[in-house]
N, C-alpha and C positions, 0 to 999 in steps of 0.2 A: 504493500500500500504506500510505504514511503516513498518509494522510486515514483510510483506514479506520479504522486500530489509535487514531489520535488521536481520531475523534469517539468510536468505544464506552467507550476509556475514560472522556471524558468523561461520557459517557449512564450507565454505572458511577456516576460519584459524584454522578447526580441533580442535575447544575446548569441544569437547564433545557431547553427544545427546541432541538434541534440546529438553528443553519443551513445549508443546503443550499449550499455554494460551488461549485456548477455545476450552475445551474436546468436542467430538461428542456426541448426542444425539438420539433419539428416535423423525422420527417423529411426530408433533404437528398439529391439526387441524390447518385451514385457519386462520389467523390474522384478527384481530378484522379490522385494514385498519381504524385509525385513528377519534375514536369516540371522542377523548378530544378535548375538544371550546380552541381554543385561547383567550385570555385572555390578554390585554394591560394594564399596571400599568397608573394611573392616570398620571403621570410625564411624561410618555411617548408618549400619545396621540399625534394624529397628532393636528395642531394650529398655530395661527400668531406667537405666541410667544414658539414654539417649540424651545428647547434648546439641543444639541449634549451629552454636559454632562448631564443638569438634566435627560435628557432622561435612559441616563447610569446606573447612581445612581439608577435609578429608579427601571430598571430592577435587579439591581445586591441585591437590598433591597428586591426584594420578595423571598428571602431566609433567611430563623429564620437564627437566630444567632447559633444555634443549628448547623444546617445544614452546616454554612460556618465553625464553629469550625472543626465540622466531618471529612469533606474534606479537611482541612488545614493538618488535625491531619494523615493523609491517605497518602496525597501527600507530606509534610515533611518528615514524617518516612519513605518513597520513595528513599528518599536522601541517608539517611542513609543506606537502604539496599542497594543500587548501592555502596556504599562503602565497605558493607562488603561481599555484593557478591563478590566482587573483589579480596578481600583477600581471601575469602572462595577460590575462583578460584587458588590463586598462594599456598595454602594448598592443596590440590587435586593436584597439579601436583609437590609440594615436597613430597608427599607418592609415585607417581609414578619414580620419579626420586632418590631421597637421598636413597631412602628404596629397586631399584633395582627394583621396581615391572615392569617395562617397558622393562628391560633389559630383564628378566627374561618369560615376553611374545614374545618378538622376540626372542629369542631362542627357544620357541615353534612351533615359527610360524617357523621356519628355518628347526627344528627335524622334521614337519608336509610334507610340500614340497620342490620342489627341484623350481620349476619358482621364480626367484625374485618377480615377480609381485604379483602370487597367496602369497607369504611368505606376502608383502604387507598388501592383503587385508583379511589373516587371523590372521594379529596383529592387523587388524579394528575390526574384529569381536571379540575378546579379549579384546581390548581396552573400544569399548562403553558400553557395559554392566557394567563392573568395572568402569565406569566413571560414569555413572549412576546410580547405588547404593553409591559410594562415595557420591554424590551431589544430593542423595533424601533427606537428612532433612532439605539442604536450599530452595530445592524443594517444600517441603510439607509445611513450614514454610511458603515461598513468594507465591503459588499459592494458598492453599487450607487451611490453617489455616486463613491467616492475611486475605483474600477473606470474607471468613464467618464472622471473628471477625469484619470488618468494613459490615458488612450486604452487600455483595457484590455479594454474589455467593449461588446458589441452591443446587448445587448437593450434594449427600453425599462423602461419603468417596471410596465406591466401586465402583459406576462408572466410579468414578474421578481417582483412579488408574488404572484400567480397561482401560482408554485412555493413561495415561501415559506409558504403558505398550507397546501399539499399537503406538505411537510414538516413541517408545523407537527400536521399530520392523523395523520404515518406517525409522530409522536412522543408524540401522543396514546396510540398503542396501545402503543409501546416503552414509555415509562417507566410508563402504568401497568403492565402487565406486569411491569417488574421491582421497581418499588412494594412492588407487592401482594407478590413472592416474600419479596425482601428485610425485608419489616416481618412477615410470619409466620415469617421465622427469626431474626428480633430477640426475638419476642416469646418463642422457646422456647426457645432457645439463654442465656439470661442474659448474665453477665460476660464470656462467650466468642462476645458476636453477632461482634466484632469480626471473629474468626479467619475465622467463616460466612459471617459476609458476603465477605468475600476472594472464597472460594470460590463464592458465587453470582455476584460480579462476574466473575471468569476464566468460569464459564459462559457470563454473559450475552455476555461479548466472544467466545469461539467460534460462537455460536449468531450472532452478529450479522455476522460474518464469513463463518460459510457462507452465511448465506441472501441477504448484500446480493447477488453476482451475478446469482442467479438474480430475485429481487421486488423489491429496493428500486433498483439502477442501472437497469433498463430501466424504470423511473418516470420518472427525469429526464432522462434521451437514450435515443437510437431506434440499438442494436447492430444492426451485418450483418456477416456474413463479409467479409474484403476480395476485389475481383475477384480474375478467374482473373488470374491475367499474370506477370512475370519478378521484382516485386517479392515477392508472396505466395509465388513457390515458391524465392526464394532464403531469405525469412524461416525458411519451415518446413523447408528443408535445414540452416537454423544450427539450429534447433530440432531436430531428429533425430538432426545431429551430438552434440546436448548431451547425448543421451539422454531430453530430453522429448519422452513421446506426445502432439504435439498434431498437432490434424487441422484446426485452424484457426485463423484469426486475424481477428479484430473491430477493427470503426472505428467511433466513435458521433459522432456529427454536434455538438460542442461550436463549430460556426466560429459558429450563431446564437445564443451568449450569450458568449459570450470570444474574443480573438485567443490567448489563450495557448497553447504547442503542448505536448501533453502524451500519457505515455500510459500503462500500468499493468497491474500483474498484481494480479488480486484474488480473493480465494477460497483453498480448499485440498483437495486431495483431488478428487473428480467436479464442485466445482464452480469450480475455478480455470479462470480467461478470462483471457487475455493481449490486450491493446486499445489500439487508439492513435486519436488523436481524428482530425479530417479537416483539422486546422491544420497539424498535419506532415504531412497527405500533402500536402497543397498550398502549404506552405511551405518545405518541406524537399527536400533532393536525393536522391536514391535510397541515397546511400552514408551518409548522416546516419540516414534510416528504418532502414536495418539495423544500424548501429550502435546506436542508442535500444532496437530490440527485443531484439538482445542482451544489453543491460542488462537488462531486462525481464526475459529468459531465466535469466540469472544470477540473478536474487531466489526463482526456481523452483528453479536445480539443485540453490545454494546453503542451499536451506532456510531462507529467510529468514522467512520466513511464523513456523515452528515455533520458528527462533530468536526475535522478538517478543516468540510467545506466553507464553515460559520470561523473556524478563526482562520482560514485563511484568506475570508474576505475580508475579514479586518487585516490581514498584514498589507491584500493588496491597494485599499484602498490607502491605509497610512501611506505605502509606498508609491501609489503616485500624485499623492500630496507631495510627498517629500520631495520626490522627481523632480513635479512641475515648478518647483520652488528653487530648484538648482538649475534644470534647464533653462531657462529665463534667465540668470542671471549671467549662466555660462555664453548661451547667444549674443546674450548683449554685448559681453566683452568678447569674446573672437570668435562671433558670427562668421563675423566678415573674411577672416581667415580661411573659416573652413568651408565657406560657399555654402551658409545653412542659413536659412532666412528667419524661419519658426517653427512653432511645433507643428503646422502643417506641412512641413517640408520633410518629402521622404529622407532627402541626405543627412536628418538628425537620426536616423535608426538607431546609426553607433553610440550616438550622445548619450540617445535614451538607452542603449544596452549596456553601456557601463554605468550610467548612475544605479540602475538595477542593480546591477553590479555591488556597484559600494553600497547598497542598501539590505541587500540580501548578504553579504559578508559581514557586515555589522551586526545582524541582527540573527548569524548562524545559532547563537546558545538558545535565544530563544524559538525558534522554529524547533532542534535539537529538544529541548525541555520537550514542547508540547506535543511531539510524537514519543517521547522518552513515558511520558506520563500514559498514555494511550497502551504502550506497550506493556507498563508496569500493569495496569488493569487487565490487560490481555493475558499475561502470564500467569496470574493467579486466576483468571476465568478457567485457565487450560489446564492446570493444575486441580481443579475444585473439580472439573467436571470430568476431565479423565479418571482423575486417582490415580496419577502416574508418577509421584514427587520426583522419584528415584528415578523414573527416564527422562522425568524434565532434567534434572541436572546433569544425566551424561549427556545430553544433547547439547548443554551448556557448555559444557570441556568441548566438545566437536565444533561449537561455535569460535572457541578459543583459539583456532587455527588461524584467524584472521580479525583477531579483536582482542584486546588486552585484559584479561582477564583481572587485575587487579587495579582499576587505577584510583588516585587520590577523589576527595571529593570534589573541587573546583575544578579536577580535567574532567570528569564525568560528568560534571555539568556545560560545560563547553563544548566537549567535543564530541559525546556521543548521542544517540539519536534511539539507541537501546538500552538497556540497564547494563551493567556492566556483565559477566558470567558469574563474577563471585556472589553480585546482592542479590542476581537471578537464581543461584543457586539456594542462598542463604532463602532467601524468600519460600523456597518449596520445601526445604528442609524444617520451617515453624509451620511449614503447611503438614506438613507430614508428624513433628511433634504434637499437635494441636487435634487432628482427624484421624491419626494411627496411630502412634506409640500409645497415650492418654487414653485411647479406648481397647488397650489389651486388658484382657485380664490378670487381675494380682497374684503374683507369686503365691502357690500355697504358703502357710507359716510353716517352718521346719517341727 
């Protein structure tokens, strides 16, 4: 769900063609469907003398030191590139601006037609391509070099362009599309495109959300129903208990472009799919897959989807207050430089994509909290309704392959967008003292 709500909003503030972080594939036979034993750390066990932390510890120690360096070393250097993505970001839109290159496409697009709108959305179709070759070697660097280098990712090099390619096609059409909307309610709206535009972006982000399950996810992997068998009909017994009508449940073949194990509910309304890749079925034990889907389930019952949508039309609308507050001032003093006249002028695209920019970098912790929080309520829904404490938390060490399993309070609050693996663990572990240990029965007396 977070990928989703995080790429439209970016696609919202026009900063370029989306990258695809999990290329399509070829499909894969049936999933193995969960042949690995769960397995409880000594410290962990249920008993009179069960303990919330030792239990903790417990879990978070069946990772070599190896393995907690790796992932320290994986998700720090995380940091870092969110920083300099950033800056990469406000250099890509000083080539377009300082050097003329955007002025120089709206005058094309101006010599091509005479409709303001079509001028519009063929300064979109000029723009993504040059934005995208611009921002392929932070590209190739953060998706498919550093992937492999931390043993992350399968694929090679030509498939993996091969989809970036086909995203780069499906983004041709999205942004001109909202181009063209957005700059004909710029041009009619005046002093108040600001407010307008808000509200064609909260559009564009519903609109983008219903339609990805259905046309834009089965581009990049190959969904099926999972087999008939005791995993699928315990899933959909937690699913029926929760009061969601679902009649099925989806795995897409993500083993030939990533190890990561991952899964998701996306959509709202007829088109919400609940889906898990084929790395947990084949990585995972059976009591971990029902726990993860009960998460899953939770983001459904709990209306998370609709929760998003309400604050994230508050961040978009703060955000293009805060835009049109800074574009205006920026125009006015090197308009003239850049061959950009006002906000109805398509050559501001870049202005407007890096103020985005610095708006949406600023205000990372809090977007991070607010899915972080969603999560934390999803965890324990998946846990309650499972009864799987013990396979939520090895799934949790599995998550620690590419996430820090232990970090301070104020970087957890910064930087992550999940709970961390340890408080994720700690969490099912009082869930598990609370609804199992405390309802065994008492030792005979000797």
């Amino acid at each position: 769900m977070k990928r989703l709500a995080l790429c439209a909003v970016l696609a919202i503030a026009c900063l370029g063609p989306a990258r695809a972080e999990d290329p399509p594939a070829a499909a894969t036979a049936a999933p193995l469907a969960a042949k690995v034993e769960l397995a409880v750390p000594a410290g962990a066990q249920a008993g009179p003398d069960f303990d919330v932390e030792r239990a903790t510890q417990a879990w978070v120690e069946t990772l070599t030191p190896e393995q907690r360096a790796k992932s320290k070393a994986y998700f720090e250097g995380g940091y870092w590139l969110q920083l300099f993505s950033f800056l990469y970001e406000l250099a890509v839109a000083g080539i377009f601006l300082f050097l003329g290159v955007s002025a120089r496409m709206r005058d094309l697009a101006n010599r091509t037609v005479a409709n303001p709108t079509l001028r519009s959305a063929v300064y979109a179709l000029l723009y993504v391509p040059v934005a995208f070759v611009l921002a392929f070697p932070l590209t190739w660097y953060a998706q498919f070099w550093r992937q492999h280098h931390y043993d992350l990712a399968t694929q090679t090099f030509g498939p993996w362009f091969g989809e970036q390619l086909m995203g780069l096609a499906i983004n041709l059409i999205l942004v001109a599309l909202l181009v063209s909307v957005l700059y004909a309610v710029f041009r009619r709206t005046g002093r108040a495109w600001w407010l307008w535009g808000a509200g064609v972006g909260m559009a564009f982000l519903v609109v983008t959300i219903f339609i990805a399950p259905m046309w834009i996810d089965p581009l990049f992997n190959d969904y099926k129903p999972l087999p008939q068998g005791p995993l699928r009909d315990r899933i959909l017994s937690i699913a029926h208990a929760s009061g969601v009508p679902a009649d099925e449940v989806y795995w897409f073949d993500a083993s030939r472009q990533t190890k990561k194990i991952s899964a998701n509910v996306a959509g709202f309304g007829s088109t919400t799919r609940i889906a898990l890749n084929d790395n947990l079925l084949n990585r995972s034990s059976s009591e971990s897959i029902e726990a993860v889907m009960g998460h899953e389930l939770g983001h459904y019952v709990l209306n998370h989807i609709y929760e998003i949508l309400v604050y994230f039309a508050g961040i978009v609308v703060i955000g293009f207050a805060a835009v049109a507050w800074a574009f205006n001032r920026a125009v006015a003093r090197w308009g003239q430089r850049w061959g950009v006249t006002g906000i109805a002028d398509p050559a501001g695209v870049p202005l407007l994509g890096v103020l985005f920019s610095v708006y949406f970098f600023a205000i990372t912790p809090v977007m991070n909290s607010i899915i972080r929080s969603n999560e934390v309520e999803a965890d324990r829904f998946g846990v309650a309704t499972s009864g799987q404490a013990d396979g939520f938390a090895m799934v949790s060490m599995q998550l620690a392959e590419y996430r820090k399993i232990d970090p301070g309070y104020w970087e957890e609050i910064i930087f992550y967008d999940h709970p961390s693996g340890e408080n994720r663990v700690r969490g099912a572990m009082q869930w598990k003292k609370e609804h199992l240990v405390e309802s065994m029965p008492a030792a005979p007396p000797p």
